[in-house]
N, C-alpha and C positions, 0 to 999 in steps of 0.2 A: 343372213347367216355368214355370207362370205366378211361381212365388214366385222361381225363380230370376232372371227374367229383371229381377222390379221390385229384388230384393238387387241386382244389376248395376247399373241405374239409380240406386240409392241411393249404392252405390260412384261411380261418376260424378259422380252433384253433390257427393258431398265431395272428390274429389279436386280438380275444377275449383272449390273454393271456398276451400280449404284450400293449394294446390299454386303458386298466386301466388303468396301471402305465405312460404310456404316457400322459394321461389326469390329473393326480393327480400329476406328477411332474411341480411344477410351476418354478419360477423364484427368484434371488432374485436380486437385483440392488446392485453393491456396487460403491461408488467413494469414492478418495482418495486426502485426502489433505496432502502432503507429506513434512514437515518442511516447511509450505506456512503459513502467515502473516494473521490472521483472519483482513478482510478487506471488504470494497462492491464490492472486485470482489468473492471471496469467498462466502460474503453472498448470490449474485443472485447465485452461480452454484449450494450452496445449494440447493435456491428454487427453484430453477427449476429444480433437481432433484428427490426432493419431488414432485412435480406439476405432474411431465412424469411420475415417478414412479406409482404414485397413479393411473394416467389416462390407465397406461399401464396395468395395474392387478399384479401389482409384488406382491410378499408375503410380501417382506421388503424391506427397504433399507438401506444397510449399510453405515455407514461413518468412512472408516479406518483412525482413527486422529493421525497427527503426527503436533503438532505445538507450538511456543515458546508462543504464545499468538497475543494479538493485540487490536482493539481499542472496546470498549465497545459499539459506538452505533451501527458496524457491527454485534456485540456477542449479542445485545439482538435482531435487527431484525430475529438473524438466531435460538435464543432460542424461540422467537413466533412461528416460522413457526413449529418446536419438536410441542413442544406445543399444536399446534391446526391442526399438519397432521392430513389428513386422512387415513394415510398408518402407520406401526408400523414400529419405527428409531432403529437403532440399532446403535450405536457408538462404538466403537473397535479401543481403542488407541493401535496400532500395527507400525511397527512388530517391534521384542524387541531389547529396545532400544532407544523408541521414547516417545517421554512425552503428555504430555495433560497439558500445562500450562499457568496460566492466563488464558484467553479468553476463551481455552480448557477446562476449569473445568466447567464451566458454561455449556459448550455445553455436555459436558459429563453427566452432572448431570439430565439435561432434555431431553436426550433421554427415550425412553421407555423401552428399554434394554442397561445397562452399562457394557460394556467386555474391561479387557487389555489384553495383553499378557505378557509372563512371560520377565522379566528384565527391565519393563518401570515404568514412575512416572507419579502422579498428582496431584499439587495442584498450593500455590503462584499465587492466583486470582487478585492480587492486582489491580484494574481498572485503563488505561489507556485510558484518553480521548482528542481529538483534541486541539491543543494550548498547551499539555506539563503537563507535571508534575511540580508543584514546593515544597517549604520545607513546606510551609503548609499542604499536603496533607501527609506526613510522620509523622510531628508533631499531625495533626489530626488522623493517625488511632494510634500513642501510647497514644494518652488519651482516643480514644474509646478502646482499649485495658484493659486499667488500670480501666476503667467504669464497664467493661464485670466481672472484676474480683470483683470489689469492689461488684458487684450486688452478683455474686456468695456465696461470703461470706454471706454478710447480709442474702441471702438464707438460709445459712448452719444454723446460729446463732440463726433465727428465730425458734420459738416454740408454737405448737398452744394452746392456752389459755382458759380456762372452763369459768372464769370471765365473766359478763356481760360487753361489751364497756365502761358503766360509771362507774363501780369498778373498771376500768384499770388507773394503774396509769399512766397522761399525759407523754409521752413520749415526749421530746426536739426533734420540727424539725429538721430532718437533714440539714445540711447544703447543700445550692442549690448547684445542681453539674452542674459544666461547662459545657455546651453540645462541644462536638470535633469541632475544625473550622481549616478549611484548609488554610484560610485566605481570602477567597473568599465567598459569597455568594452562589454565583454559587455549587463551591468547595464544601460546605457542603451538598447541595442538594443532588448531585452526589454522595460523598459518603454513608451518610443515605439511600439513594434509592439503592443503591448498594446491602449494607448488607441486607435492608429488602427483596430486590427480591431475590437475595439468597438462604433466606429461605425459601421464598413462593416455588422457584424450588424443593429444597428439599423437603418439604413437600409433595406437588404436585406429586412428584413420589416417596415417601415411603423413603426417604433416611435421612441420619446421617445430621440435621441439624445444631447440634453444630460444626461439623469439617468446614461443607459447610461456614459457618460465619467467622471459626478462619481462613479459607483458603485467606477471602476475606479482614480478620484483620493482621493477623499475617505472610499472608504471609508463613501457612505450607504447605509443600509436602509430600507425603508421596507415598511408593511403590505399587505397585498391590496385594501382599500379604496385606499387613495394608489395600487397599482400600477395599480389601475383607473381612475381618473381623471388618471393624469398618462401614460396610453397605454402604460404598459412590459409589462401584457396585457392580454387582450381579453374575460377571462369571470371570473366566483369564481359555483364552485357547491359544493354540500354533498357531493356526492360523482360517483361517475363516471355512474350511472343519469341524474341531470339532467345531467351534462354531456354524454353524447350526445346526449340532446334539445335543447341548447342549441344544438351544434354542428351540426345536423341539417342540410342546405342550403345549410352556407355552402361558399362557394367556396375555394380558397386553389390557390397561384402552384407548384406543379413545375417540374421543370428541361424536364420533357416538353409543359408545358403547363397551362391551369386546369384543375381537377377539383370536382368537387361532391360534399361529402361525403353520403352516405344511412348515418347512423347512426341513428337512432328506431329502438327495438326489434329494433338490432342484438344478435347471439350475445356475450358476454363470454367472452373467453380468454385464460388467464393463462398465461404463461411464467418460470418459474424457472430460476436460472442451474443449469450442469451441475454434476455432480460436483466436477468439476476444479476450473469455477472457482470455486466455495464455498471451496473446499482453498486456494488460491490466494491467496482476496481473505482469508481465515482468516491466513492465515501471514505477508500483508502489513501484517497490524496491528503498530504500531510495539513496544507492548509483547511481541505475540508472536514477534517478529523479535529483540528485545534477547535474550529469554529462551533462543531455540535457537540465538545466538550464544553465551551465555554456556557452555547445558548441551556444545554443543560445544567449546569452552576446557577446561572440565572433564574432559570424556575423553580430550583430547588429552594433559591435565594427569597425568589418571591413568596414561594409555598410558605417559610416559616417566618417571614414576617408579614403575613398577609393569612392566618390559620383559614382554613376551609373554602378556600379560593380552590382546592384541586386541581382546575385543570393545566395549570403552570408548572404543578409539581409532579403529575403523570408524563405531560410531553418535557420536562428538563430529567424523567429518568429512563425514559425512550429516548432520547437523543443520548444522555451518558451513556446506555447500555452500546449500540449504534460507535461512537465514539473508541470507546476502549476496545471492542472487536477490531476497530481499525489500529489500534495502538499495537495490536500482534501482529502485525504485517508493518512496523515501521521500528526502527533502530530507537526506541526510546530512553533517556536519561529519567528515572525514578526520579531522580533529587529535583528537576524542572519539574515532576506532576505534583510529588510533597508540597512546593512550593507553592501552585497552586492552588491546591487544598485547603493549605494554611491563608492564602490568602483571602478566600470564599470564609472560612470561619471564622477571619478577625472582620469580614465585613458583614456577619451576623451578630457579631458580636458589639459591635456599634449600633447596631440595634436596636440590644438589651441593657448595656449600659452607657454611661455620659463618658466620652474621652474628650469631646472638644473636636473632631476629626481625626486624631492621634491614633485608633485604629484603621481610620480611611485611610488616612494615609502609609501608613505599616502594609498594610493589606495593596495597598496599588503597588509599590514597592517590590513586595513577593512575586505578585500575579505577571509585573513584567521581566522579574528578573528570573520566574521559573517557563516563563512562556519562551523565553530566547533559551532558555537550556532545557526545553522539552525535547527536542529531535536531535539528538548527539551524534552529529555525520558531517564528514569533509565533503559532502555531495551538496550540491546545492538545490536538489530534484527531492530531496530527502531531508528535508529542514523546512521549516514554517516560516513562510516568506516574515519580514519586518513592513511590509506593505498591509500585512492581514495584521502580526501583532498590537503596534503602535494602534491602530483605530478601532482595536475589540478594546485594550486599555483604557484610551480616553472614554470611549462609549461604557465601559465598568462603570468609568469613576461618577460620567453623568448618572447613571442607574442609580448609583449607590447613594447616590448626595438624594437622588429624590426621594429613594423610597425611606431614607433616613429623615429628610424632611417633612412625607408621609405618618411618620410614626410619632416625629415629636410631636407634631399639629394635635395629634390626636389623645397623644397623652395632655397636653397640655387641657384639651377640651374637660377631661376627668378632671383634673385637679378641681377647675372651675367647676363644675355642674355638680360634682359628687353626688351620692347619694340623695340628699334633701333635693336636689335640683331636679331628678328625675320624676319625683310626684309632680301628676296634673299634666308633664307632657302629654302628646300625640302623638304614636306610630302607628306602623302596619304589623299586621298576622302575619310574619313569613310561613307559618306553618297550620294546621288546625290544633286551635287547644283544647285538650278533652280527657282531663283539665291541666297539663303539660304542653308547653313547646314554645314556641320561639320569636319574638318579634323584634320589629327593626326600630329601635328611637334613639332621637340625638344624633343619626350616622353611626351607630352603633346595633351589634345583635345580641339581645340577650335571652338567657331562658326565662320561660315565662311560665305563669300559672294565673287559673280563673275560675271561681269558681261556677260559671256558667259556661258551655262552651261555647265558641270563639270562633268561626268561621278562616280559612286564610285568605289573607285579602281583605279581611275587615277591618277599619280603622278602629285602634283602641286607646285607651288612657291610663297612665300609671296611678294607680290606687296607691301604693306601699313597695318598697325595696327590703326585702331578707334576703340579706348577703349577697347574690351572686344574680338572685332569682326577682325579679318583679312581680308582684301582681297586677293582674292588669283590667278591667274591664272592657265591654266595646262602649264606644264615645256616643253612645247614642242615649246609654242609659245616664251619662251625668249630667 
């Protein structure tokens, strides 16, 4: 009794010594986007990690950034959701070596804690929007550039004046300045709203909003050491273990209110994207979206000159469908898809009638000249490599040359054989005749009829050709 009662007492002082700190260590959530294409697969894994995080009690959640950038309306859905978490974000371009750029800058700038680590970069925001880049938009950020600067001056030059207004002597309007035009309507929109939001982020979390602007004009980068001194984040540590130690105490601003983060010898927990979206963010790489447009062309290709082959023309329009879902998550040029299009239908078209190649070759022509202007973007993360194009092309042109040498073989066999030639062959019952359906002769399928029925699978003999149709009997009875 006595032993059990001090075992009790023992139990006791470790639980109440031990049972604080278990209670007081929370969690902290981290995912990782790992040199991944800010895009709407990206954007939901965000939110929904913010959404779980929140709903789960975590302390934070970190997002370790590793990315070349990507498209703008994914980068702002995913700087709303920073924005108006209820949980405090912490962003941590890691591990070193890795950038935060374009897209990443944005996302970096509106988390609520900014950390890199040591040997990474961020800046070169330049906005990437659906449908491409063109030279207007280059042309338009160097005259908003040259605008930034002329204003600067005039700043500098400027001196405040004791004069009353009407003893100033009238000063000559300046001359109207050109507002930046990308050449687009649209184009200017886009940019202007660009740079303004920019600075609202910055502002919004205390940060360097003239670098945040030149980031989004100019197109600067700059290292972890510079991001740290010129305020655009607030921490570089070596990895996540110091950075919760770092961030341990500090306060930062929700939409509900301040909060005090208690991470020191918080839980570490890691979140991977689901299934799906692996499948997802997988299928929106630019090269792997060209490749399941093309293998769908191909079956489609084969489907109509190859009639009743089916299963080449179900999986070449599961793979198109597949394909163009990815083309909405990528900056595409229409005139590169036309282009291929056109080229798929002059090499059907060689099919049906004699050019001598004259279509094949028209058509390869197209195929590579819409395949290099399918992904319309100065990024090179966001364009279809010439490693994938050049050898779908050459492997076209081998396709196309056979299944065209497929088809002449075959016409040629008709001319020969015609009609007269088919009485007295031997084929098979692809089908049962009764007294309709279908058999295989010459390497050829035709309809059939009999006036006895016709097992499938039975060997039979052509009686007589009306038009399209055979008669046919089974070879047992001639």
């Amino acid at each position: 009794m006595q032993k059990l009662s001090f075992l009790m007492v023992v139990i006791a002082i470790v639980l109440l010594i031990f049972l604080p700190a278990i209670a007081d260590n929370g969690f902290v959530r981290v995912i990782t986007l790992d040199d991944d294409i800010i895009n709407p697969v990206t954007s939901e894994y965000i939110s929904q990690a913010i959404a779980d995080s929140g709903k789960e009690g975590a302390e934070c959640l970190i997002i370790q950034l590793d990315t070349p950038g990507g498209l703008l309306a994914s980068t702002r859905t995913i700087v709303k959701e920073l924005l108006n978490a209820n949980i405090p974000v912490v962003v941590y371009v890691a591990p070193s070596g890795a950038r935060a750029g374009s897209a990443g800058v944005f996302i970096t700038l509106a988390a609520n804690v900014a950390a890199m680590a040591p040997s990474t970069n961020i800046g070169a925001a330049h906005p990437v929007e659906l449908g491409g880049e063109s030279e207007g938009w280059r042309e338009a950020i160097k005259e908003l550039e040259e605008k930034m600067r002329q204003m600067e001056r005039r700043q500098k030059e400027e001196k405040p004046k004791e004069e009353r207004p009407e003893d100033q002597p009238k000063e000559e309007p300046p001359e109207e300045e050109k507002e930046p035009s990308t050449g687009t309507t649209m184009g200017d929109k886009v940019l202007k709203d660009t740079v303004a939001w920019t600075r609202g982020i910055a502002r919004v979390r205390g940060r360097n909003e003239e670098w945040a602007v030149k980031a989004v004009t100019e197109s600067l980068s700059i290292t972890e050491t510079e991001a740290l001194e010129k305020n655009v984040i607030d921490l570089v540590c070596k990895d996540i273990p110091e950075l919760l130690d770092k961030i341990d105490g500090r306060e930062v601003e929700l939409p509900t209110g301040m909060v005090t983060l208690e991470t020191k010898g918080a839980r570490i927990e890691y979140r991977e994207m689901t299934a799906r979206q692996k499948i997802l963010k997988t299928i929106s790489n630019p090269n792997i979206a060209y490749i399941l447009m093309m293998l769908g062309f191909f079956g489609l290709l084969f489907e109509v000159t190859h009639t009743g082959a089916i299963f080449p023309g179900v999986a070449g329009a599961i793979c198109l469908i597949i394909a163009f879902y990815s083309f909405q998550t990528l900056p595409v040029n229409y005139a590169g898809l036309l282009l291929i299009i056109l080229a798929i239908i002059l090499f059907i078209a060689e099919a049906k009638v004699t050019s001598y190649g004259l279509l094949t070759i028209g058509g390869l022509i197209s195929m590579t000249l819409g395949s290099i202007m399918l992904i319309d973007s100065p990024y090179e993360f966001l364009r279809v490599s010439n490693a994938v194009i050049f050898p779908v092309v050459f492997s076209t042109a081998a396709i196309v040359v056979f299944l065209v040498t497929l088809i002449i073989r075959a016409h040629s066999r008709k001319s020969v054989v015609g009609e007269e030639g088919l009485v007295g062959l031997i084929g098979t019952a692809e089908t049962d005749i009764a007294p309709e359906g279908k058999v295989f002769v010459h390497g050829e399928i035709w309809n059939a009829r009999s006036t006895n029925p016709i097992n499938r699978g039975s060997r039979v003999k052509v009686v007589t050709v009306d038009g399209m149709t055979v008669v046919v009997e089974t070879a047992s009875e001639s």
